[in-house]
N, C-alpha and C positions, 0 to 999 in steps of 0.2 A: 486503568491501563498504565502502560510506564514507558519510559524512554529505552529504547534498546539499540543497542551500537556490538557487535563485537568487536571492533576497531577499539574501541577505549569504554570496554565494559564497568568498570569502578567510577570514573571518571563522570562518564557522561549518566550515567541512574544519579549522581550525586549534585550535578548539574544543573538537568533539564527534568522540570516537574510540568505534564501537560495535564491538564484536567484530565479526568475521568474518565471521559467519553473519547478520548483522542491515542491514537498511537502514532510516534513518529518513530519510523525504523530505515533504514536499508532494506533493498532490493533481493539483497543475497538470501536472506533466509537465517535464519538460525544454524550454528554449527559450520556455517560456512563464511568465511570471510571477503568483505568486496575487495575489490581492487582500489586502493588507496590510489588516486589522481592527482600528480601535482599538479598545481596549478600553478598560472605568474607567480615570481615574488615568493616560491617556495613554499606557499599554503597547501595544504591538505584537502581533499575534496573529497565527499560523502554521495554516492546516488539514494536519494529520501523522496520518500512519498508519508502521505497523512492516511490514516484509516482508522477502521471499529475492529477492535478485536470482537473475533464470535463466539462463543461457548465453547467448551471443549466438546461437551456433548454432539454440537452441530457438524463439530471440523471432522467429528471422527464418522459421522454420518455421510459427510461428501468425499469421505477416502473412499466407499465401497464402488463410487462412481469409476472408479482407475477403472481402464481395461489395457487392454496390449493393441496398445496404439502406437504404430512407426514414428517413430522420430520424438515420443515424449518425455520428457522431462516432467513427472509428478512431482509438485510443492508438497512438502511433509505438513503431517496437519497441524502444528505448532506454526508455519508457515503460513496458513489458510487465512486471512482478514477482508473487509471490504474498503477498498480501496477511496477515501473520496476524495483526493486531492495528488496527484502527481508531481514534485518539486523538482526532480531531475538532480544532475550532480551539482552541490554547492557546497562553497566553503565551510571550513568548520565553525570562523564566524558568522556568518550567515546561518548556518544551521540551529545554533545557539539563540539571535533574533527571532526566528520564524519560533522555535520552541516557546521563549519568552512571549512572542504575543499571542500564543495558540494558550498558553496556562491560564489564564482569564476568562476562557470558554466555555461557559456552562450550559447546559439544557438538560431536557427532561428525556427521561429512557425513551429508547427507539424498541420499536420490536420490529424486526426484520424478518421477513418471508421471504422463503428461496420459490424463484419461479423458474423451472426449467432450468435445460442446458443450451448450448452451445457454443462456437465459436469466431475469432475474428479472423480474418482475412479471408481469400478464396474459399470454397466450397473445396475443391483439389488440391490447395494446399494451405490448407489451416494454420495459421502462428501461433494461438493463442485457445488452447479448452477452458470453457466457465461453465459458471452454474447462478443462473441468472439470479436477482437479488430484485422483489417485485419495488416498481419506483414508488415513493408515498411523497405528499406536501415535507409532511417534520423532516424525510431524508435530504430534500432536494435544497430547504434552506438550513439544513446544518449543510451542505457541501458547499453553500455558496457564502454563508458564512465564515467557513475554514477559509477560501479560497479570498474574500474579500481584507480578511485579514493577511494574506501571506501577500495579496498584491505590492503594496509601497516597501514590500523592503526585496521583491526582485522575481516574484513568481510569475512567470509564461503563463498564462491564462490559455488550455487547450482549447480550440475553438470548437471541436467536435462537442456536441454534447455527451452530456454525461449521463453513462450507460452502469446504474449501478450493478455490480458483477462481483463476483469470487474466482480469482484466477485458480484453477485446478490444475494445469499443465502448459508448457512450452513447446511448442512444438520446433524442434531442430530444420526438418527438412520436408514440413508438410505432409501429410495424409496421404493414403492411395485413393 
């Protein structure tokens, strides 16, 4: 996997090495740029989450899942990953730390099994289409792994447990 920014595409691939198993990106997606946040003090602020990149083969297997759904916004499947670690918006040094102590990271291949769909909020108005990601032991302490390491340099620990998933779509304004 590789570090991906389009905010400072050269920069940051020449930067931040995460192991293998890890991808630290932005929110936005590929092709599309976040919103650069300042922060105090004139720093820079990145929205980064930790995940597994999936096969091409797989991502292009949960596009056929699209339908014409009110108010979706479809992730492209270059977009498509599993999520295990949420970081929210932080500094660009910050960003840099978490990457440094995520590069040390190693484990052994995961095979992931997609289990079903569905999605988060209301039944009537859905925020969120997935495509369920069945939970195993190896996935559940590589996530608490990732998450153990990002804790002391500033990571929010979500209290919710952790629902492994593949986001598919956003929903703008909920479902009929």
């Amino acid at each position: 996997c590789y570090v991906h920014s389009n905010i400072y595409p050269e920069t940051m691939m020449g930067l931040l090495s995460i192991a293998a198993d890890f991808l630290l990106n932005h929110t936005a997606g590929p092709g599309r740029c976040a919103p650069r946040l300042a922060a105090p003090g004139g720093q820079m602020q990145q929205r980064l989450f930790v995940g597994i990149e999936i096969p091409a083969s797989a991502r292009m297997k949960l596009t056929t899942l699209r339908t014409d759904y009110p108010g979706a916004r479809w992730h492209p499947p270059e977009a498509l990953h599993l999520t295990l670690v949420f970081i929210g918006h932080v500094e660009d040094a910050q960003a840099r730390q978490m990457a440094a102590a995520l590069a040390d990271l190693h484990g052994a291949a995961l095979t992931l099994e997609l289990a079903g769909v569905g999605h988060f909020g209301p039944v009537h108005k859905p925020t969120v289409l997935w495509a369920g990601v069945e939970a195993s032991a190896l996935l559940a302490q590589r996530q608490q792994r990732v998450e153990q390491q990002l804790l002391p340099l500033g990571l929010i620990r979500d209290e919710r447990p952790y629902r492994p998933h593949v986001t598919l779509a956003r929903v703008k304004e909920g479902g009929e």
